[in-house]
C-alpha positions in Angstrom: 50.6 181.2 29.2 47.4 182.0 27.4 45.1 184.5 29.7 41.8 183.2 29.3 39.1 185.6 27.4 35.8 186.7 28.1 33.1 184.1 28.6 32.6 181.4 26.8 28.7 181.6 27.3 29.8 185.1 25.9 30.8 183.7 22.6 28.7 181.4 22.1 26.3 183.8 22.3 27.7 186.0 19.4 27.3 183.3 17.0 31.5 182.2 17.5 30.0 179.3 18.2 27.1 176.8 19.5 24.7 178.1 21.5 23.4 175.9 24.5 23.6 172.2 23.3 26.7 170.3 22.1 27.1 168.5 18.9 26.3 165.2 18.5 28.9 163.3 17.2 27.8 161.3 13.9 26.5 157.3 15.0 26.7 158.0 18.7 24.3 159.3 21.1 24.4 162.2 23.9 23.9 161.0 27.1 22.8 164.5 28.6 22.7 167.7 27.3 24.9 170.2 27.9 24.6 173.6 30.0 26.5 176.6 28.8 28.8 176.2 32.3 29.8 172.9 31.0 30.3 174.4 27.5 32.4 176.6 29.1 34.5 174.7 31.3 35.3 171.9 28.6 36.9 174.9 26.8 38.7 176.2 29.3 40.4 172.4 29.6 41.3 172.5 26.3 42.5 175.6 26.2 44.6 174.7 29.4 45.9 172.1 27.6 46.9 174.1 24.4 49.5 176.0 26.6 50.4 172.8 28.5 51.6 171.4 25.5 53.0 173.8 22.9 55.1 171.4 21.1 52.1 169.7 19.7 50.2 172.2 18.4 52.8 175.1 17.6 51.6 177.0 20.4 53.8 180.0 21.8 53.9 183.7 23.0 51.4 186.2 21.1 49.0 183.5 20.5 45.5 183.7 21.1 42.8 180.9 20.6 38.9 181.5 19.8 37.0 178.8 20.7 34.4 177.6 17.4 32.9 174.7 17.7 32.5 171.7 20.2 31.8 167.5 20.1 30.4 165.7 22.7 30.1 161.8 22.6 27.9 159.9 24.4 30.8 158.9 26.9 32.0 161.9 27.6 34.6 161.9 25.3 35.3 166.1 24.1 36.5 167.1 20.7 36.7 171.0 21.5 37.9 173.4 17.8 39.3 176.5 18.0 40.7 179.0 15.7 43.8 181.1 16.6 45.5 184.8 15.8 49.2 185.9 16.3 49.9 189.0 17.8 45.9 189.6 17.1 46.0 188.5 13.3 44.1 185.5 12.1 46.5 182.6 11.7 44.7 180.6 8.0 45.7 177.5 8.4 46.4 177.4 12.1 43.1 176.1 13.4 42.9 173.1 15.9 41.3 170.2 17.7 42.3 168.8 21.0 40.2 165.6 22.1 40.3 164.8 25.8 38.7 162.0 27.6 35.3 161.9 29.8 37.4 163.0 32.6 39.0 166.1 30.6 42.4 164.2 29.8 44.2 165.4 26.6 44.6 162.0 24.4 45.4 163.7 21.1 45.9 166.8 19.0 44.8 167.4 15.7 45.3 170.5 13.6 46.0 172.3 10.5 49.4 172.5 8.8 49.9 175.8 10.3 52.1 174.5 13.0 53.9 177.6 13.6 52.4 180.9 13.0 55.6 183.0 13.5 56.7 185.9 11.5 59.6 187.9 10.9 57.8 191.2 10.7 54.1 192.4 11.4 55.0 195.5 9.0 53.8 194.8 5.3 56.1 196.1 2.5 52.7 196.3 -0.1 50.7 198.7 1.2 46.8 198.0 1.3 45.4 200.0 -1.5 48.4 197.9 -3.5 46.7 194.5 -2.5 43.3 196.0 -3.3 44.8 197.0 -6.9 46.0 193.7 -7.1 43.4 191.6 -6.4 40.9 193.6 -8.5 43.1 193.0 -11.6 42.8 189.3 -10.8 39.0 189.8 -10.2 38.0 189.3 -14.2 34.9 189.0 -15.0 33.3 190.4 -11.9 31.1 192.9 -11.9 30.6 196.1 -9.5 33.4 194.8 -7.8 34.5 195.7 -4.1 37.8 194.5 -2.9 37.9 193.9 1.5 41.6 193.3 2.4 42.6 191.6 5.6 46.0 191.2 7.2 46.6 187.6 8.0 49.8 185.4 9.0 49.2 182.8 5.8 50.3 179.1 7.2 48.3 177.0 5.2 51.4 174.9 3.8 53.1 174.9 7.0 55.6 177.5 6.7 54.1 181.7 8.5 54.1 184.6 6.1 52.9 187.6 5.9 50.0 188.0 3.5 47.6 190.5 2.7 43.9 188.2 1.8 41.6 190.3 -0.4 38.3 188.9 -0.9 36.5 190.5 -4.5 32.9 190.7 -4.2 30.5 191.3 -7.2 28.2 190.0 -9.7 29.3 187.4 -12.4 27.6 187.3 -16.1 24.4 186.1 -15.1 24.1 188.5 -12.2 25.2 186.0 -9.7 26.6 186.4 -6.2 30.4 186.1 -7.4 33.8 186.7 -5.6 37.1 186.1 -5.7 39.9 185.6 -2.2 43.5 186.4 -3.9 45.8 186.2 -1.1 49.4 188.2 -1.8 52.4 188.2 0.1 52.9 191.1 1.9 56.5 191.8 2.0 57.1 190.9 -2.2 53.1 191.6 -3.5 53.9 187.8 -4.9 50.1 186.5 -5.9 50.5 183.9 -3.1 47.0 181.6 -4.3 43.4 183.1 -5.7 40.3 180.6 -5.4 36.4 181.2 -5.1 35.1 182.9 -2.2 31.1 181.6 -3.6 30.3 177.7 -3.7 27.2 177.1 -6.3 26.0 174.4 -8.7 25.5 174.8 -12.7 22.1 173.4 -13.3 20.8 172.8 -16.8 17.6 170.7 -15.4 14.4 169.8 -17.4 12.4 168.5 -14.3 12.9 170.3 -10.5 9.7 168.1 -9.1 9.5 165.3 -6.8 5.2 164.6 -7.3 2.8 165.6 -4.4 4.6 166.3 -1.4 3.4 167.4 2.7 4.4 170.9 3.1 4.4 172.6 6.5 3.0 175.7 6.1 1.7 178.6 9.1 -2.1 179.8 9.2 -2.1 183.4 9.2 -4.9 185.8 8.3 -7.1 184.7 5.1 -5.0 181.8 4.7 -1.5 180.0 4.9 2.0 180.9 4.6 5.1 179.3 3.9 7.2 179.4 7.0 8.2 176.2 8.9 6.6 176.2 12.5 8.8 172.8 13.0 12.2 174.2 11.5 12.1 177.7 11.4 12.5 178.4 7.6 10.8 180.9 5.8 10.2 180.5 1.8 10.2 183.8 -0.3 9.5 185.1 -4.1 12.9 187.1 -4.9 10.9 188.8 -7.5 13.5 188.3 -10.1 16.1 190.6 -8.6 19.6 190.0 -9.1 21.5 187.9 -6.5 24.0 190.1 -6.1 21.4 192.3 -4.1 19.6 189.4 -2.0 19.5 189.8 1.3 17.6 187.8 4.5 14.8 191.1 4.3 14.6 191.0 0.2 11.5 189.2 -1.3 7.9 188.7 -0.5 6.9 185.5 1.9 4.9 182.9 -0.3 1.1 182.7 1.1 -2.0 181.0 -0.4 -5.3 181.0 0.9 -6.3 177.3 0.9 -2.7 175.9 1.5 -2.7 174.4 -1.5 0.6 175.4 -3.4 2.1 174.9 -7.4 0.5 173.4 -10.1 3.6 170.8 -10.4 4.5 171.9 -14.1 8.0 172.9 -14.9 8.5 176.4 -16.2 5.3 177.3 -14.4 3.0 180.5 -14.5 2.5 179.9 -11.1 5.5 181.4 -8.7 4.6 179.3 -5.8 4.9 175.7 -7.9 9.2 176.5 -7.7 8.4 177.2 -3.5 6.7 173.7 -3.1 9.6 171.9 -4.0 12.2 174.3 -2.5 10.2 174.4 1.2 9.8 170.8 1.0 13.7 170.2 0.2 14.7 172.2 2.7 12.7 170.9 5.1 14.4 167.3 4.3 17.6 168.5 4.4 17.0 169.7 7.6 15.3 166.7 8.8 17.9 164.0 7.8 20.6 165.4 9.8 18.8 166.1 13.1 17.7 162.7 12.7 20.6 161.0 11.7 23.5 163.5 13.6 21.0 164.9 15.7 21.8 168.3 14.3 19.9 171.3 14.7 20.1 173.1 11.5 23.1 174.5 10.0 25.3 175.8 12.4 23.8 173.0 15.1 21.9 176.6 16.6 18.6 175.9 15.5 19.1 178.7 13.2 16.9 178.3 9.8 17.9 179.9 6.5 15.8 181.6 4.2 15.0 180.8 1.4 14.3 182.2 -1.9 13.1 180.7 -5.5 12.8 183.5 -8.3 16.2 184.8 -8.4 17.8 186.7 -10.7 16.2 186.8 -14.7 17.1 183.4 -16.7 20.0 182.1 -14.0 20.1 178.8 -14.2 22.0 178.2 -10.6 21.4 177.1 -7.2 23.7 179.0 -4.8 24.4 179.3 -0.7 25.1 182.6 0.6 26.8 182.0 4.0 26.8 185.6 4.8 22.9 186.2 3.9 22.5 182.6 5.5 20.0 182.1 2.8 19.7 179.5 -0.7 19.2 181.4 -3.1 17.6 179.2 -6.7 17.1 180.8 -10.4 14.5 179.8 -12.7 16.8 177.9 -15.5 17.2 179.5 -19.1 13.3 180.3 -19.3 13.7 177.7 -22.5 14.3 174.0 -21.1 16.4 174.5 -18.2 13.9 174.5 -15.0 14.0 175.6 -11.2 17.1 174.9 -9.6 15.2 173.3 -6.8 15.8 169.5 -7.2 16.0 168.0 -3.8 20.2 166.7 -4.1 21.1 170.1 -5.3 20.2 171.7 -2.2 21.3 169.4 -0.2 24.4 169.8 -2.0 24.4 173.8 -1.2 23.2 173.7 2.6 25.8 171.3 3.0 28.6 173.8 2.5 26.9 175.8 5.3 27.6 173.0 7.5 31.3 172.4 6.6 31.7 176.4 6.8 30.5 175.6 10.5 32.6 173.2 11.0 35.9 171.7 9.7 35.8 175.0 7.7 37.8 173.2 4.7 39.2 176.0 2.2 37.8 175.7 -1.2 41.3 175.5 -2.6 43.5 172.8 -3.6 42.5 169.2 -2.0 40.6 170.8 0.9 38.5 172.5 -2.0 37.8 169.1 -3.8 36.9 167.7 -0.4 34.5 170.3 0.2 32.7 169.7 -2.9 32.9 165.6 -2.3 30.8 166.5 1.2 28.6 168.0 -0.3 27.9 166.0 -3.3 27.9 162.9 -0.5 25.5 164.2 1.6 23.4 165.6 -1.1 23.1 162.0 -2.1 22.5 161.2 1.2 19.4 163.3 1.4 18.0 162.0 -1.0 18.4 158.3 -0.2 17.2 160.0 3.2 13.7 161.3 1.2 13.5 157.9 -0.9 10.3 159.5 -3.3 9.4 157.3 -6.0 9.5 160.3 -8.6 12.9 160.7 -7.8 14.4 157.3 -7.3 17.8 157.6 -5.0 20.9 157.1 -6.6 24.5 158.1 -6.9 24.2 160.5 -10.0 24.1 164.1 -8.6 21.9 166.6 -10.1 20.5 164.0 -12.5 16.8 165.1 -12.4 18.1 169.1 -13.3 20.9 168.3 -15.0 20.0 164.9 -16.9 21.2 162.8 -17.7 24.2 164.1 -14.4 26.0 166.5 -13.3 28.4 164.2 -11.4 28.4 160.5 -10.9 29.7 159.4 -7.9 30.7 155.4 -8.8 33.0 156.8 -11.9 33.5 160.1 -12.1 35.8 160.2 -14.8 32.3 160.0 -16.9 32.1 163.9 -16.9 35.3 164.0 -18.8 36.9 166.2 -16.2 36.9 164.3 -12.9 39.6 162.1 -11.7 38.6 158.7 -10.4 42.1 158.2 -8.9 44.2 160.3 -6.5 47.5 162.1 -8.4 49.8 164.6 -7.6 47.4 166.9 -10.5 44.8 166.5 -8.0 46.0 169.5 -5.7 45.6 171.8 -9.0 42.3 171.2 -10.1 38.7 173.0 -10.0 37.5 172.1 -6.5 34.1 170.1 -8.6 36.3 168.1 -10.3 39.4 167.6 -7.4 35.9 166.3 -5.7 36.0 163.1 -8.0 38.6 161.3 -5.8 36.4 161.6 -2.3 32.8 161.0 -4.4 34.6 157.8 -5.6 36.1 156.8 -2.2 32.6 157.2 -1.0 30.6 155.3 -3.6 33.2 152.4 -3.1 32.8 152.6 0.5 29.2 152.1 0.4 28.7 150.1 -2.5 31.4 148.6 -3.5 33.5 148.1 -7.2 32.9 146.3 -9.9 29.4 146.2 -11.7 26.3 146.3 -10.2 22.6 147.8 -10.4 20.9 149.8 -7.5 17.3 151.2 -7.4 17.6 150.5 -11.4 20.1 152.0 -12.1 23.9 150.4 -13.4 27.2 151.0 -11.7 30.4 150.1 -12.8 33.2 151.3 -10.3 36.5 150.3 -11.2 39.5 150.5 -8.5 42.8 152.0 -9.0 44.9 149.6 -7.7 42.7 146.7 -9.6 41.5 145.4 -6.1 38.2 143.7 -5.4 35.6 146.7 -2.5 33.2 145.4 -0.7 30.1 148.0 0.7 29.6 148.7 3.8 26.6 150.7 3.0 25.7 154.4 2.4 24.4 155.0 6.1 27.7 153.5 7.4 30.1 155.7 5.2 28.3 158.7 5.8 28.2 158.4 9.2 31.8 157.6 9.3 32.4 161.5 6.6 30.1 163.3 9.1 32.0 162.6 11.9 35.4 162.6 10.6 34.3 166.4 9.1 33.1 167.3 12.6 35.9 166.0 14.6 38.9 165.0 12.7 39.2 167.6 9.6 40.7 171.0 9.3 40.9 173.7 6.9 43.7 172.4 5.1 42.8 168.9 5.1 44.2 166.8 2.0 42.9 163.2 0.7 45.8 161.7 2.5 44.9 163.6 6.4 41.2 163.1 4.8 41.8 159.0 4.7 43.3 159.0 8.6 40.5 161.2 9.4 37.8 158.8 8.4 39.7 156.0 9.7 39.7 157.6 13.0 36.1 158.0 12.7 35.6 154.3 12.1 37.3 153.4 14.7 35.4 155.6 17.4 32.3 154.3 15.6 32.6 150.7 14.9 35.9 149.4 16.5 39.7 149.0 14.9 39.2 145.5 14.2 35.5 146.5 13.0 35.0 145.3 9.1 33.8 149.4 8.6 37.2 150.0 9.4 38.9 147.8 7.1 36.7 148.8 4.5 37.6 152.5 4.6 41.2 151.7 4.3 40.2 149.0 1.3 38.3 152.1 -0.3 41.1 154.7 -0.1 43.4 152.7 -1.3 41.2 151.9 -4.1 41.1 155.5 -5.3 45.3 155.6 -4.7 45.5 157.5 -1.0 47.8 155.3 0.6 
């Protein structure tokens, strides 16, 4: 039987986890918050009920769970997460959920395809500096490079082996934050997978400004500066350095000495006109899901990012850095390509810091492309949340910096690379392209197919199967994707576990028989996830 750990209040409190509260789940409400004791006993429940019932979650001697993230609904109802190791290595693809009614009853299991993390041998035939050598052979095209190899038990496709994971870290051609995770097998040096280890948009924009907007700014001696006093985020000049060396302590806080910021031209002589819009975006990012999830920030532990405009010399990219916990935004090409500081682009990149605090979905395969689709969705969503007339909301991402789009969610094939349909092809492709298939479910969900005009702007989604969508609405759908990422998803997720995911979340959200839940089935199918 597992022996319980140290303290949950323990972890919590070296960022594993939450800190104090509990999530809210997405559409319901929390009835009462939640003190670390409870925190801690709903865990130990769960946990309980890992080792009560091994079958169902591949649970068995030299297995430890650590305990990452937590759902409360308003009835009591607890999805608790956890992350596990054999014989003290990290299990990838072997994290869990166990749900449990208000009274701490286990009523299902959901978890990665990990089921069993068993291995022949601990003892890996390549040898470390060999995986090193390896992966830095596979790391083209990065700079400075610095290979960090990690022993893992690799179960991402169901069946334990041995692996060595080797993230490359460096700077790409524009002196970007760039890396690489090739993960081998450590008993034939095989090249098991390689994907990104960095999640960032190209942007090519020609306008990154949404008109006068409020900014809230701090007094301070002989003026203002632009930190948050409501969320907490601070808004820096990088000075031009490369990303590669950005860290939380780089750069020099904006201030102004009549709190009157930018001069709202594009390609400005004035560093602080790229701040206004990248404060204010932040600022509604953050404010659209405490208000509609009721989370607090990023990780849900009223931790703010930081945030820097400024970076690097002609990089036209918008980028999260997990790590730094900061969004990092280049100036364009200096020519006609503008701040990367539109407001669905960073809503775009602060949503991966949510999913990486969350379901955690790899940026490979199908889990990559439905990393990318949450973020392009709520991206969207925040700006639909913002609704400014100088940047009308719609479902073309990246349109203002990018025009005429980057992506559009109601037909993605329009890029020329995206799919609108599911296919077997789908598991193989770039993760912003695989994304097609969920940005399309999505629009369809909320929208529906066929031709149409929102805001001004003409749709024309077609269905795969040549059936007739009906919208629920955006709010509805993303509701239902927030709380299917929060409770339901995984690592390893695919668009099939993806569609009983959502459905799952429809059901806790609007009922079985509910016309929401009909038209999430109606949707996948449309895109050909049956």
């Amino acid at each position: 039987m597992h022996k319980r750990r140290r303290s949950t209040a323990r972890r919590v409190r070296t960022g594993a986890a939450l800190a104090a509260g509990l999530l809210v789940a997405a559409g319901l409400q929390l009835a009462a918050s939640a003190s670390e004791p409870d925190l801690d006993r709903n865990v130990a429940d769960a946990e309980a009920d890992v080792a009560r019932h091994p079958k169902a979650f591949g649970y068995g001697p030299g297995q430890s769970l650590r305990f990452t993230d937590a759902v409360v609904d308003a009835d009591g109802t607890r999805h608790i997460r956890f992350e596990r190791t054999y014989q003290g290595l990290p299990v990838i693809g072997g994290d869990l959920v166990v749900h449990q009614d208000r009274n701490g009853r286990m009523t299902r299991a959901s978890r990665a395809k990990g089921h069993s993390p068993v291995v022949r041998s601990l003892e890996p035939v390549v040898t470390v500096s060999e995986a090193a050598a390896a992966a830095h052979g596979a790391a083209t095209g990065i700079r400075e490079a610095v290979t960090e190899p990690r022993l893992v038990v690799w179960a991402v496709e169901g069946t334990a082996r041995l692996a060595w994971q080797t993230t490359v870290r460096g700077v790409g051609a524009h002196d970007q934050p760039t890396g690489l995770v090739v993960v081998t097998d450590a008993a034939t040096g095989e090249r098991i997978e390689s994907y990104t280890s960095e999640h960032q948009a190209r942007g090519e924009g020609r306008s990154a400004y949404a008109g006068k907007v409020p900014l809230d700014t701090s007094p301070r001696r002989g003026g203002f500066s632009l930190t948050d006093p409501v969320r907490g985020h601070v808004t820096k000049d990088a000075g031009n350095i490369r990303p590669g060396r950005v860290n939380a302590a780089s750069g020099t806080l904006f201030t102004d000495a009549d709190n009157r910021w930018g001069d709202g031209r594009t390609l400005s002589r004035d560093r602080s006109t790229a701040a206004v819009d990248a404060h204010a975006n932040t600022a509604l990012t953050h404010d659209y899901f405490k208000k509609t999830f009721g989370r607090k920030g990023i990780r849900n532990d009223g931790r703010a990012p930081t945030v820097f405009v400024h970076v690097g010399k002609h990089w036209d990219n918008a980028q999260w850095d997990d790590s730094c916990f900061c969004m990092l935004t280049g100036d364009g090409d200096g020519r006609k390509d503008t701040e990367q500081v539109d407001l669905d682009t960073m809503g775009h990149e602060m949503t991966h810091g949510i999913t990486a605090a969350t379901a955690r979905l790899r940026y490979h395969g199908e889990a990559g492309g439905l990393n990318e689709a949450t973020s392009d969705i709520f991206g969207t969503m925040v700006e639909w949340y913002a609704d400014n007339r100088d940047d009308t909301p719609d479902y073309l991402f990246s349109d203002r910096s990018t025009p005429p789009w980057l992506r559009r969610l109601d037909q993605p094939s329009r890029d020329g690379r995206s799919p609108d349909c599911w296919s077997p092809k789908v598991r193989r492709m770039d993760p912003h392209q695989s994304s097609g298939v969920g940005n399309h479910w999505f629009y369809l969900a909320s929208e529906g197919s066929g031709r149409k005009t929102v805001n001004g702007t003409a749709y024309n989604s077609p269905t795969c199967d040549g059936s007739q969508v009906t919208g629920i609405g955006n709010e509805k759908a993303a509701k239902i994707w927030y709380r299917a990422l929060t409770v339901y998803m995984t690592s390893t997720t695919d668009y099939h576990e993806a569609r009983g995911a959502t459905l799952d979340a429809a059901r806790d959200l609007y009922g079985k028989g509910s016309k929401e839940y009909r038209t999430v089935a109606q949707a996948w199918g449309a895109v050909n996830v049956g």
